[in-house]
C-alpha positions as CSV (number, residue, x, y, z in Angstrom):
1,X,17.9,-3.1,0.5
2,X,14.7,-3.8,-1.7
3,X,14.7,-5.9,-4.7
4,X,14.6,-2.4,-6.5
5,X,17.7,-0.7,-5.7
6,X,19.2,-4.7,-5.6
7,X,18.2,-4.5,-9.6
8,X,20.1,-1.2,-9.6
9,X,23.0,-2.2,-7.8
10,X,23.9,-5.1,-10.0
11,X,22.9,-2.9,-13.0
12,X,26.0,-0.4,-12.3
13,X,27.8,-3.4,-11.5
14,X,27.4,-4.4,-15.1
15,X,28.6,-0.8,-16.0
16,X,25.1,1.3,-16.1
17,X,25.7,4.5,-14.8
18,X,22.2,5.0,-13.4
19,X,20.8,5.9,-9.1
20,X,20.8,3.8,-7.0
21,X,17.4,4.9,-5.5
22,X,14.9,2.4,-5.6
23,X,13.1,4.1,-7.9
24,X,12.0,2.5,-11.0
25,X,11.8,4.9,-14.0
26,X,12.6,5.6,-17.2
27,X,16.4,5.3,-16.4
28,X,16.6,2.1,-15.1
29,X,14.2,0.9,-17.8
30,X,16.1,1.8,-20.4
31,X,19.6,0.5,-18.4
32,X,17.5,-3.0,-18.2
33,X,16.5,-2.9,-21.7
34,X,19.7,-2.1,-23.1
35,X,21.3,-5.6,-20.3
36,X,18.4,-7.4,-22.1
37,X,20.1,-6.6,-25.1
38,X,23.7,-7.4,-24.5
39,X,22.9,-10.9,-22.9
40,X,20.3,-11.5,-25.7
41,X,17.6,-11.8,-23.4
42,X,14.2,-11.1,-24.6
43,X,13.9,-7.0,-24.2
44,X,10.7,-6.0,-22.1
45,X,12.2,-3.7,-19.2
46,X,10.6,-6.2,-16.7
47,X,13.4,-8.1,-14.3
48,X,12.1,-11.6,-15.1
49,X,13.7,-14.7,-13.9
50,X,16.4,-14.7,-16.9
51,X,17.7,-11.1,-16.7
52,X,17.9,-11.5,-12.8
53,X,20.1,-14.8,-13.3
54,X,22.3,-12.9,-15.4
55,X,22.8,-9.4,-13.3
56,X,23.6,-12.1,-10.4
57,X,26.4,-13.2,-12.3
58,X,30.0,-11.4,-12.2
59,X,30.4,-8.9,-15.4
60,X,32.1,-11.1,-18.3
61,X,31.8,-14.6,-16.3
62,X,27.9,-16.4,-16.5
63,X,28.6,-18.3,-13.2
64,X,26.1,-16.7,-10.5
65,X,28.0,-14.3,-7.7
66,X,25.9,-12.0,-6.4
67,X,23.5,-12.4,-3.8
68,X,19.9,-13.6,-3.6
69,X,18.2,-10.7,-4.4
70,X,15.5,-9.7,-1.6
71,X,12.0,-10.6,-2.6
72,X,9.9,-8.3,-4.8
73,X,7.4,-7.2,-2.6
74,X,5.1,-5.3,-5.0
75,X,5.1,-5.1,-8.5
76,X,7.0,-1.9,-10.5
77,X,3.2,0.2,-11.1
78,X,2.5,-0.4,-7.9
79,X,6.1,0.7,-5.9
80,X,5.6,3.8,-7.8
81,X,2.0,4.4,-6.7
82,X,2.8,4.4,-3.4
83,X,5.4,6.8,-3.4
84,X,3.0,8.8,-4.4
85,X,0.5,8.5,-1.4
86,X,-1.0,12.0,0.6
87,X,-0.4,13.7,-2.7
88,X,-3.3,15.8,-2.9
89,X,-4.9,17.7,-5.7
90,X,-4.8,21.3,-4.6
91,X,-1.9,20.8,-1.8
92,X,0.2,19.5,-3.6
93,X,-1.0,20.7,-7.1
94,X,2.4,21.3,-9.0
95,X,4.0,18.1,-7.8
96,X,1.0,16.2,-8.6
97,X,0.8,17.9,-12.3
98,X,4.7,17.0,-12.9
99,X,4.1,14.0,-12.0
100,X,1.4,13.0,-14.3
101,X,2.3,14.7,-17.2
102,X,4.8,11.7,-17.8
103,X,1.6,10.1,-19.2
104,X,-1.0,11.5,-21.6
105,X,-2.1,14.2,-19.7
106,X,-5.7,15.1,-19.1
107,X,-5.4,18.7,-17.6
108,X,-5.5,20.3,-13.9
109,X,-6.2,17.4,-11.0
110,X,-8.1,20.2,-9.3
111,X,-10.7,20.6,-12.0
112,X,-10.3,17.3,-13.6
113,X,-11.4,13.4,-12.2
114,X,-7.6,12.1,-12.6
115,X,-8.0,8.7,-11.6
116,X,-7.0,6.9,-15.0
117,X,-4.4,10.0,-15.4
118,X,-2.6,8.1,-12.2
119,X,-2.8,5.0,-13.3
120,X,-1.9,5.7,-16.5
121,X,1.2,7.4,-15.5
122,X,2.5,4.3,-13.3
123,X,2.0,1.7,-15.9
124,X,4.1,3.7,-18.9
125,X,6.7,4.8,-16.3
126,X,7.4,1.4,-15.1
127,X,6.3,-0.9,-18.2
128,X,7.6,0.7,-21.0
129,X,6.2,-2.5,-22.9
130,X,2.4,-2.2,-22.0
131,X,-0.3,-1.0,-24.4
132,X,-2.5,1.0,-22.6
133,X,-6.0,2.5,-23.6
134,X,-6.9,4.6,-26.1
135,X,-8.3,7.2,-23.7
136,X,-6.8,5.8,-20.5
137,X,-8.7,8.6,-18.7
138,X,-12.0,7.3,-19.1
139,X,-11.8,4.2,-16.2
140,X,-14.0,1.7,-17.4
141,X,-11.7,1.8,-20.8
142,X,-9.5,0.1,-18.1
143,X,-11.7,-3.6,-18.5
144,X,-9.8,-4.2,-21.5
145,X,-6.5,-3.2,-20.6
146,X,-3.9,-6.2,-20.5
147,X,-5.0,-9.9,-19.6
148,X,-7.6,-10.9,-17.0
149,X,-6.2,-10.7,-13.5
150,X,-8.5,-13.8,-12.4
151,X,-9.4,-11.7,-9.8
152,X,-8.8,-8.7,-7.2
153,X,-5.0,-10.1,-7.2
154,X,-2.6,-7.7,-5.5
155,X,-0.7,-5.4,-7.9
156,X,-4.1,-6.0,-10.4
157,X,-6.4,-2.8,-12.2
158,X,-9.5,-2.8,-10.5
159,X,-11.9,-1.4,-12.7
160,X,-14.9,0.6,-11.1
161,X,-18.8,0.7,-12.9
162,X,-21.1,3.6,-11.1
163,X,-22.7,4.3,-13.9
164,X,-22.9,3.9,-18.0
165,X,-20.9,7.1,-17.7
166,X,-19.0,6.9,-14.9
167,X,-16.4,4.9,-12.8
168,X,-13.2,4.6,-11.2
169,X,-10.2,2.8,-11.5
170,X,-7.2,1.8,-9.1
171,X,-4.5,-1.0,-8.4
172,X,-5.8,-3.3,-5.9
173,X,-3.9,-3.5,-2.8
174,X,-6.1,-6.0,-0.6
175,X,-8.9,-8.0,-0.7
176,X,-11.4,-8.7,2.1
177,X,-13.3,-11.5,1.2
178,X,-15.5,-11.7,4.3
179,X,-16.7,-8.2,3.9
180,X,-16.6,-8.5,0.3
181,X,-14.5,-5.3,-0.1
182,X,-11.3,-4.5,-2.2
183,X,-8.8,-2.1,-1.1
184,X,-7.6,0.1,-3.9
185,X,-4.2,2.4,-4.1
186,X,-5.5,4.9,-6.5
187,X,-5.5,8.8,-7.6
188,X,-8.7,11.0,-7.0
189,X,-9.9,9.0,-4.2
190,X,-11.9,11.6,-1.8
191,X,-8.6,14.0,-3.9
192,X,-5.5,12.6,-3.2
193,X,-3.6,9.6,-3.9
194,X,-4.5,7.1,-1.2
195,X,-5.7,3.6,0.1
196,X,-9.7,3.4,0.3
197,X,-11.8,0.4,0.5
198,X,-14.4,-0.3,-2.4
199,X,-17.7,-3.0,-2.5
200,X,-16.8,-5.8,-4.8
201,X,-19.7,-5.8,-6.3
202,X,-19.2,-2.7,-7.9
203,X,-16.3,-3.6,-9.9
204,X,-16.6,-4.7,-14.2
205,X,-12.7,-5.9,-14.3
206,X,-9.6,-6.6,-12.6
207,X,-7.0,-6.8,-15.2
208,X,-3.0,-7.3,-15.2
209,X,-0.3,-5.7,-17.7
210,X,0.3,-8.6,-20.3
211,X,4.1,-7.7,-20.6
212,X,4.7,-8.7,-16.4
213,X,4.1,-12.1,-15.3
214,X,1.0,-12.5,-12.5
215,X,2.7,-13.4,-9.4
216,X,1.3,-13.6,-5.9
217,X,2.2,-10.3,-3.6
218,X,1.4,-9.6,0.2
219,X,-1.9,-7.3,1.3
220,X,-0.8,-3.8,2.1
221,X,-1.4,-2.9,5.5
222,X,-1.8,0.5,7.4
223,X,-4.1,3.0,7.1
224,X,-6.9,3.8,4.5
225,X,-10.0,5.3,4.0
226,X,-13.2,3.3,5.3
227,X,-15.1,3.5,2.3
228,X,-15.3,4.4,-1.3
229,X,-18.3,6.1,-2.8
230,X,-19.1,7.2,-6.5
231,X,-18.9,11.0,-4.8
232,X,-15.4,10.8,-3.5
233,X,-14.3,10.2,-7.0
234,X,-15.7,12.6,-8.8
């Protein structure tokens, strides 16, 4: 079982009729929010240390029951993105469209660049909390999205600079610090959703959502993309 559908198991537990799916979304949010609120734990939708103490615990007792949950092995933006991975922009056009349209929508991901659209749509759909940009479709409006990641952390927006006009942006999924490459999970890369490595020194910002604590995840690993270029994300 993942941590995800744990978190979802011990919400019906506590009487949340939600899925079971491992699927973080607007349902469970708003089953976590509304725990938050009946235990009087601080109400941000993210399972933090207290409101995972407390769904451990039997309904109506505070002594812990339940299980260890497994380990959270990506954070909630992230576990979306890639379930969204081989979606491609004409292929798969009308799932792609539904998809992203939970967001601000910027239009057609055939005719449009769609990469902040994507990310965009995984932060609000999982982190009801964050604040994100003004015009999240525009990637380098990404640099000033949340705190300062410290870094091409896993799980972290890895903001892209080609140009004064143009960019990319992605969640960072890997880090090769002898080649000096970051791996991003991201939307329009060569159009689809997929894993492609970037050069370092082409990125202005890697940033992390204020309202979820930075905590250290594992690399992806698999397949991806050898290389990133300002073309394929256009």
């Amino acid at each position: 079982m993942s941590f995800e559908a744990w978190l979802q198991s011990r919400l019906v537990a506590h009487g949340h009729k939600i899925a079971v799916d491992g699927a973080i979304g607007g349902e469970t949010t708003r089953a976590l929010i509304a725990f938050q609120r009946q235990k009087k734990i601080r109400q941000t939708g993210v399972a933090d240390a207290a409101t995972v103490a407390a769904l451990r615990a039997e309904p109506g007792q505070s002594k812990v029951a339940a299980t260890e949950p497994p380990a959270e092995t990506l954070p909630p933006w992230m576990a979306e993105a890639r379930r969204r991975i081989d979606l491609h922009e004409r292929r798969d056009n009308a799932v792609l469209a539904t998809f992203l349209k939970l967001g601000k929508y910027l239009g057609d991901p055939a005719k449009l660049p769609w990469c902040g659209d994507f990310v965009e749509t995984c932060i609000v759909k999982t982190l009801p909390g964050a604040v994100v940009p003004n015009n999240p479709f525009w990637a380098q409006g990404w640099k000033d999205f949340g705190i300062d990641a410290g870094g091409p952390k896993v799980g972290s927006i890895g903001v892209i600079r080609w140009s004064a006009t143009s960019g990319h942006v992605g969640f960072v999924a890997a880090y090769d610090a002898a080649r000096r490459l970051v791996l991003l999970l991201g939307g329009n890369q060569s159009d689809s959703v997929n894993l492609t490595w970037f050069p370092l020194d082409k990125f202005i910002a890697f940033r992390w959502p204020e309202v979820y604590p930075i905590r250290v995840f594992p690399a992806f690993t698999g397949r991806s993309y050898s290389d990133g270029t300002a073309a394929g994300t256009r």
